[in-house]
C-alpha positions as CSV (number, residue, x, y, z in Angstrom):
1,X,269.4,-28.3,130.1
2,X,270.2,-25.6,127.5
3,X,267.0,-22.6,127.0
4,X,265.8,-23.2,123.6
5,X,264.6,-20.1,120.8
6,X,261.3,-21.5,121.3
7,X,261.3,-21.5,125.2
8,X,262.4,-17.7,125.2
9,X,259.9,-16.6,122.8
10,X,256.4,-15.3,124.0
11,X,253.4,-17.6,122.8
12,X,251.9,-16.6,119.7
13,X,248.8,-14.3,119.5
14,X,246.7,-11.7,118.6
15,X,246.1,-10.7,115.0
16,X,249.0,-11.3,113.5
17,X,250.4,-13.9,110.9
18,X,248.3,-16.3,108.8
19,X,245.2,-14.6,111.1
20,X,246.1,-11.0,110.0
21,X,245.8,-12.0,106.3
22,X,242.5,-13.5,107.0
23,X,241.5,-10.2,108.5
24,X,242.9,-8.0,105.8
25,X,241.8,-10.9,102.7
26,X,238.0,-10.6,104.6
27,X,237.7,-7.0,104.7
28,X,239.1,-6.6,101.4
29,X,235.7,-8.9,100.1
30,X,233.7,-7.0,101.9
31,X,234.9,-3.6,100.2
32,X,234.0,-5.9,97.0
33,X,231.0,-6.5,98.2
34,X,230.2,-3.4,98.0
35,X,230.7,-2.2,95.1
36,X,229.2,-4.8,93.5
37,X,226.2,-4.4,95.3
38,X,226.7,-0.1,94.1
39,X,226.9,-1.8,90.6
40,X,223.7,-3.7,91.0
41,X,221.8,-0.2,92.0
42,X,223.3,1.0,88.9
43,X,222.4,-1.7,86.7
44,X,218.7,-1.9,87.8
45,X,218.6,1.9,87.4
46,X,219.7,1.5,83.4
47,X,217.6,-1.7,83.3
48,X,214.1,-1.7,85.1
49,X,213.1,-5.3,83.7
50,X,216.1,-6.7,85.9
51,X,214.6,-4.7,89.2
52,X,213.5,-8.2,90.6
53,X,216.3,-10.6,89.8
54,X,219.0,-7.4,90.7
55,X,217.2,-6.8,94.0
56,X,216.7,-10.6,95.2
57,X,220.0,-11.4,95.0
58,X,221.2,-7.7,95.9
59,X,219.3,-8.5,99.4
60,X,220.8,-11.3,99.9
61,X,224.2,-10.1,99.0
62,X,223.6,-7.2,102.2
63,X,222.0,-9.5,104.9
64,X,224.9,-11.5,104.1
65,X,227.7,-9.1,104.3
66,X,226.2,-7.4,107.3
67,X,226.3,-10.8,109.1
68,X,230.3,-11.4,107.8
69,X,231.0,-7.6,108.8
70,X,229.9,-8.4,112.2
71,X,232.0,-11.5,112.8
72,X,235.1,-9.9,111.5
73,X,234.4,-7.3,113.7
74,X,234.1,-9.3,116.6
75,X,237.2,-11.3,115.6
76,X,239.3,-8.2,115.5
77,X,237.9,-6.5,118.6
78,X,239.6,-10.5,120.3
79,X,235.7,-10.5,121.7
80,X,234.9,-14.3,123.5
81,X,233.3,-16.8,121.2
82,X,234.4,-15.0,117.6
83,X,236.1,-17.9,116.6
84,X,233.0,-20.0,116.7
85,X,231.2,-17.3,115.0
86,X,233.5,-16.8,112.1
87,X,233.8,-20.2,111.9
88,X,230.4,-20.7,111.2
89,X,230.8,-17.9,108.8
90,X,233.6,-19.6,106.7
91,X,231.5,-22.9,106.8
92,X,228.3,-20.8,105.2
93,X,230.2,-18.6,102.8
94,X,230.2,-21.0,99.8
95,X,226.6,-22.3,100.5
96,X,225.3,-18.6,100.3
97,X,227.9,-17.9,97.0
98,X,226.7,-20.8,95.6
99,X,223.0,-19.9,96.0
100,X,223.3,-16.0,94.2
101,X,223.5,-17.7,91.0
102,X,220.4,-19.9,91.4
103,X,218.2,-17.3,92.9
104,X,219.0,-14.1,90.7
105,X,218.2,-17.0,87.3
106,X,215.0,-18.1,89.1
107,X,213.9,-14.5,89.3
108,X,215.1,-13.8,86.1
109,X,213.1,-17.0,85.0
110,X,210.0,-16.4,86.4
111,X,208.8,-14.2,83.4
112,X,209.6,-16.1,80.7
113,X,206.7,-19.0,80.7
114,X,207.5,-22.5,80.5
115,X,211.1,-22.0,81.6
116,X,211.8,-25.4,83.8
117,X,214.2,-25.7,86.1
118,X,216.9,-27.1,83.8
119,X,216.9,-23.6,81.9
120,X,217.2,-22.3,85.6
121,X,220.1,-24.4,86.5
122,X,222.2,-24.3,82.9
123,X,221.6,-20.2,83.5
124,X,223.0,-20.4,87.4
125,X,226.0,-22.7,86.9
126,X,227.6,-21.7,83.7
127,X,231.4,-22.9,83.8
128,X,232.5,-19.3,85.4
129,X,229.7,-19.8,88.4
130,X,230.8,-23.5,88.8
131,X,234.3,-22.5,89.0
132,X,233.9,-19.8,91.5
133,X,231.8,-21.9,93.7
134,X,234.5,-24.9,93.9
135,X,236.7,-22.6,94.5
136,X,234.9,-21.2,97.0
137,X,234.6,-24.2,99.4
138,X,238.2,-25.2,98.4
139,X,238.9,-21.7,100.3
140,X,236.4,-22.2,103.0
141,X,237.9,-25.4,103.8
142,X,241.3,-23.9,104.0
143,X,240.2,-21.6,106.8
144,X,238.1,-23.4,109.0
145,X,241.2,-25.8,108.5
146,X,243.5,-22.8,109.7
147,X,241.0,-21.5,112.8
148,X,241.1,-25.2,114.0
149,X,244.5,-25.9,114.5
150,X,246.3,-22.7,114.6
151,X,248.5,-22.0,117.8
152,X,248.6,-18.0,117.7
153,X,243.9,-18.5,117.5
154,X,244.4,-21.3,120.5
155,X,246.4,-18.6,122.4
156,X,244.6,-15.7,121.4
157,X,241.1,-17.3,122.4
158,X,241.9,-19.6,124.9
159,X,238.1,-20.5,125.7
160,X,237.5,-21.8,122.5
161,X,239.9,-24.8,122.6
């Protein structure tokens, strides 16, 4: 019996690959993060009426990017259990994307009376929000899919089979 490429080669792992540009695509939305959250300082700072709604969701937005940054970091550093963890990031991602929207138009709301929850929602999940919500499960989906099946996270995390 002939040695094949595939019997030569080392196993897959590490960060590398399909993994690395998770890394790299993760960080990069965190550096977005932000500076959208720098923007939101700014805009309460020009704008004092939208201290409450700005700050809600601006809270949120932190918590929420301290808990990815710590993940990430963990998946990086190859620590034991990090895929779970980020898995369990990916899977909450969309739910907390698609709750900004309703909780910086209920604040926003809450001053004008008489504003019902329809006028909430119709403000939260205009077309753009809608859009970048779907989309964001459709990617979330993706990479639980990918930390699931992938050989080089089997290999590099062998505990978490």
């Amino acid at each position: 019996m002939q040695d094949t490429d595939d019997e030569k080669r080392p196993p897959v792992q590490g960060i590398g690959g399909w993994l690395l540009c998770y890394v790299v695509l993760s960080s990069l939305a965190l550096v977005v993060m932000l500076v959208s959250s720098i923007q939101d300082v700014l805009l309460i700072m020009s704008s004092p009426e939208l201290l409450l709604p700005v700050l809600s969701t601006l809270f949120i937005t932190i918590v929420w990017g301290l808990v990815y940054a710590r993940a990430l970091y963990e998946l990086i550093r190859l620590r034991r259990g990090a895929v779970s963890r980020i898995r369990k990031v990916i899977l909450l991602s969309p739910i907390v994307n698609a709750l900004l929207p309703f909780i910086f138009s209920l604040a926003l709301f809450m001053k004008i009376p008489g504003a019902g929850l329809a006028a909430i929602l119709a403000a939260a999940y205009d077309m753009p929000n809608v859009a970048n919500i779907v989309s964001s499960f459709l990617v979330a989906g993706i990479w639980y899919w990918y930390f699931k099946v992938s050989l080089r996270v089997r290999n590099t995390w062998p505990e978490e089979r």
